[in-house]
C-alpha positions in Angstrom: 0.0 0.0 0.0 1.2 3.1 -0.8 0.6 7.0 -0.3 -2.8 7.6 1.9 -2.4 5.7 5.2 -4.0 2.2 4.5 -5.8 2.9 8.0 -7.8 5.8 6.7 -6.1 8.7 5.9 -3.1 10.9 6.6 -2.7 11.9 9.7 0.3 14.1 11.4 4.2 12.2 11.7 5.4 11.4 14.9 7.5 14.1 15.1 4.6 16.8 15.4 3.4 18.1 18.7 0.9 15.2 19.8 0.3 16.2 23.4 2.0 13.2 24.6 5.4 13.2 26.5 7.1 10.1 27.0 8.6 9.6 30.8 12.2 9.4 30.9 13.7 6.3 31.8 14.8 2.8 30.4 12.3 0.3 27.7 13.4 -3.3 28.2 16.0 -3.6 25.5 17.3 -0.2 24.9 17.4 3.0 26.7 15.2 5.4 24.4 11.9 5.4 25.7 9.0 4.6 23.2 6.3 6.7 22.1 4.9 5.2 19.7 2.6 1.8 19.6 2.8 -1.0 16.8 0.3 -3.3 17.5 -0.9 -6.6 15.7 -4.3 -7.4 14.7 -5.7 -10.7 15.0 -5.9 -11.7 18.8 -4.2 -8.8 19.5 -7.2 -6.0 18.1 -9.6 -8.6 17.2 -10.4 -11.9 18.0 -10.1 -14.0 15.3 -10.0 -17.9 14.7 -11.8 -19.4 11.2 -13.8 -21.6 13.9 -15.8 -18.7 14.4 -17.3 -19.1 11.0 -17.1 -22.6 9.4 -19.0 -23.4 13.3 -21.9 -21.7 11.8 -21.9 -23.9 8.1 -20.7 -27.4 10.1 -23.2 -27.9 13.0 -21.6 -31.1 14.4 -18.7 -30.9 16.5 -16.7 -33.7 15.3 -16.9 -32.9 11.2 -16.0 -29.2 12.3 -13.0 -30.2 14.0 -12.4 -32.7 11.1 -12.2 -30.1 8.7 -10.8 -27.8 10.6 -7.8 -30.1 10.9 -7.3 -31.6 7.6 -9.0 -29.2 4.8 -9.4 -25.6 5.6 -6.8 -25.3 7.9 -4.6 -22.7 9.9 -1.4 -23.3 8.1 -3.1 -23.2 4.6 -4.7 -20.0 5.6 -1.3 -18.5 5.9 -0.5 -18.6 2.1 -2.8 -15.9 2.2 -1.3 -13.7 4.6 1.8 -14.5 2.4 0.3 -12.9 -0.6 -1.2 -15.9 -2.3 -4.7 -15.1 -3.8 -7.4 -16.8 -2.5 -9.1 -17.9 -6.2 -5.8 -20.1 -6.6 -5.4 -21.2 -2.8 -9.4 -22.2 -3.2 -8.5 -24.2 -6.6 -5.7 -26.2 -5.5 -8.2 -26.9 -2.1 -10.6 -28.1 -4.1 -9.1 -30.4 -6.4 -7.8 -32.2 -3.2 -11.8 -31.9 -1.8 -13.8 -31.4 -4.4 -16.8 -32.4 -1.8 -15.8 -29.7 0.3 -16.4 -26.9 -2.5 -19.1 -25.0 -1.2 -17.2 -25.0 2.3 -14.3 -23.6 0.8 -16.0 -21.3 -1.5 -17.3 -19.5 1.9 -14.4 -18.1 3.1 -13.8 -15.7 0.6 -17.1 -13.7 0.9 -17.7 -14.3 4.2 -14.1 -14.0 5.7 -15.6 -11.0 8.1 -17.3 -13.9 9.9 -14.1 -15.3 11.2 -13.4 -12.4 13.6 -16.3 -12.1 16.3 -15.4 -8.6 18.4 -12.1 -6.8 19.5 -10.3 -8.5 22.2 -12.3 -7.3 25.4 -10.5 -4.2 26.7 -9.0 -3.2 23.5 -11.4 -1.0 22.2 -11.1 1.3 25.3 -7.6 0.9 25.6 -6.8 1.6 21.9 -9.6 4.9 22.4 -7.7 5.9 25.7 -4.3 5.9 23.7 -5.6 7.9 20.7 -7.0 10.8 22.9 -3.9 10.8 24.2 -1.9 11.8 20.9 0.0 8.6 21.3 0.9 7.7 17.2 -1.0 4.0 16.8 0.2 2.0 13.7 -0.3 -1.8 13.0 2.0 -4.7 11.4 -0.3 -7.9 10.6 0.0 -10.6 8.9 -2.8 -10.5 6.7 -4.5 -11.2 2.9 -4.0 -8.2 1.0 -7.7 -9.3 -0.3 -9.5 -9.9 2.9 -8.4 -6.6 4.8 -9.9 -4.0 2.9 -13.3 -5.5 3.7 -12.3 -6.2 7.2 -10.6 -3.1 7.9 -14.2 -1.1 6.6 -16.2 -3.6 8.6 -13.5 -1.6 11.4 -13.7 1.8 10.3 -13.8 3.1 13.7 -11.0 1.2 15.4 -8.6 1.8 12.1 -9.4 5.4 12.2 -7.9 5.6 14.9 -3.9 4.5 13.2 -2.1 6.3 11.5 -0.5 3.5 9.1 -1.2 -0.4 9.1 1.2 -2.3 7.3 -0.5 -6.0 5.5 1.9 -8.8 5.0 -0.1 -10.2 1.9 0.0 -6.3 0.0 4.0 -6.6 1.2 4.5 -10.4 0.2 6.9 -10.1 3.5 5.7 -12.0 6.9 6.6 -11.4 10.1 8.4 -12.8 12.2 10.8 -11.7 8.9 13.4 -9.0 9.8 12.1 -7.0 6.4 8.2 -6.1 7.4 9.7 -4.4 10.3 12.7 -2.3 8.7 9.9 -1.7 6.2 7.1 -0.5 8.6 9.3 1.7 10.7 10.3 2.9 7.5 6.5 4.0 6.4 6.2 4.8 9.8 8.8 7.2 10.0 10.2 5.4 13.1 13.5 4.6 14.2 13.1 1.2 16.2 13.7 2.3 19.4 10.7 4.3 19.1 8.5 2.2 19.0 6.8 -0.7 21.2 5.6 -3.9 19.1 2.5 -5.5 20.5 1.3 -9.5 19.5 0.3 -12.3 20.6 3.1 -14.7 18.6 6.5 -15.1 20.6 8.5 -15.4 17.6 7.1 -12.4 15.8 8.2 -10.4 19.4 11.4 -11.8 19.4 11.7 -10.9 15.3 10.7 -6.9 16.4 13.5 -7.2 19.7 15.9 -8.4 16.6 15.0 -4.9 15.1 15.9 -2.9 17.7 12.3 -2.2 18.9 10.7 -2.4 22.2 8.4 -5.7 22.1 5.8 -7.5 24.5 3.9 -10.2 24.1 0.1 -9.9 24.3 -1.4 -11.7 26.6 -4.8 -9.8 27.2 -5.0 -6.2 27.7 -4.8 -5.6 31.6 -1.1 -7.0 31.5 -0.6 -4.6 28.2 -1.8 -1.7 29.8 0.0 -2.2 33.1 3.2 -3.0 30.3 2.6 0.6 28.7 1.7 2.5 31.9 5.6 0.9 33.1 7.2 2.8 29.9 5.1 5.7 30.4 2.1 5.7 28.2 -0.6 7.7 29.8 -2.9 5.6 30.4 -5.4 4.8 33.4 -4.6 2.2 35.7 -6.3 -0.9 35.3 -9.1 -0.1 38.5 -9.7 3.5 36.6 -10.2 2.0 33.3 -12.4 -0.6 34.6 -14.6 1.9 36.3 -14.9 4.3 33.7 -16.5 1.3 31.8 
């Protein structure tokens, strides 16, 4: 993606005057502090599994799981995220399960039904972060094809970023060194700017490798209480929770 921030719109660098004012002091891995926030998308933002929809077109438990496991799977999913289109990915499927067509078919159109809501907290936290002039940018592994749909279906969450970098518009995945160089790049980041948010360990390890802050998600009242450490301003987690 190029030009107009893929997350709607051009908003200010991180340079200008955003009202925010990092505390001074120490990140994990390097001594600039960060002030800006990368975060994933899927089970970091949203929560996402293709469960969610193939549980609506398999109604027993044991053929969902079946297919699940041997037909439209995780791992095959990724060739999208890689930059495969789905009308070749879908072929090839259905050669090998040519009964399984219609199921296949599905997740094109209705690929919006595989994410149910944002990760509970996120929405506020995310909110909280923006009205706080903190720069919010995304790096996800994602088909090129599939986000624009999902990231309108989002309008109000991506509004909120200022960039969001797709791995299947890139052809680059992380935990690969290059998505990163590239993002900060687009960002206009250096590294130690930043703090990279997701839920995969190797994909935190691949921003540390980068020079960036990292943490690895694992829901958002251990994120926020990780950002209020490096001196995001943000509500501790009793405020948050009562202002809910």
């Amino acid at each position: 993606m190029n030009g107009r921030s893929s997350a709607g719109g051009s908003r200010s660098s991180p340079s200008d005057d955003t009202g925010f004012t990092p505390v001074s002091g120490c990140g994990p891995h390097n001594m600039t502090q960060p002030s800006s926030v990368i975060f994933d998308v899927g089970r970091v933002l949203f929560d996402w599994d293709l469960r969610f929809l193939y549980e609506r077109l398999i109604p027993e438990d044991a053929a969902l799981d079946a297919f699940l496991r041997n037909v439209v799977t995780t791992q095959w999913h990724f060739q999208h995220d890689a930059g495969r289109p789905f009308a070749e990915t879908s072929a090839e499927l259905t050669a090998l399960y040519p009964h399984h067509a219609e199921l296949i078919a599905a997740l094109g159109p209705r690929f919006n039904e595989t994410n149910r809501a944002m990760m509970p907290g996120m929405e506020a936290l995310v909110a909280e972060l923006d009205a706080a002039g903190v720069p919010l940018y995304a790096i996800t592994n994602f088909s090129g094809e599939f986000f624009p749909p999902f990231r309108a279906k989002w309008a109000a969450v991506f509004d909120r970023f200022r960039d969001v970098v797709v791995s299947g518009d890139e052809k680059l995945m992380k935990p690969d060194a290059g998505i990163y160089h590239l993002a900060l790049d687009r960002f206009g980041l250096d590294a130690a700017q930043a703090i990279f948010v997701d839920d995969n360990a190797a994909n935190v390890a691949g921003a540390e490798a980068v020079g960036m802050h990292a943490v690895l998600f694992t829901g958002e009242p251990r994120l926020r209480a990780d950002l209020r450490r490096l001196g995001f301003p943000l509500a501790d987690q009793k405020t948050a929770a009562s202002t809910l």
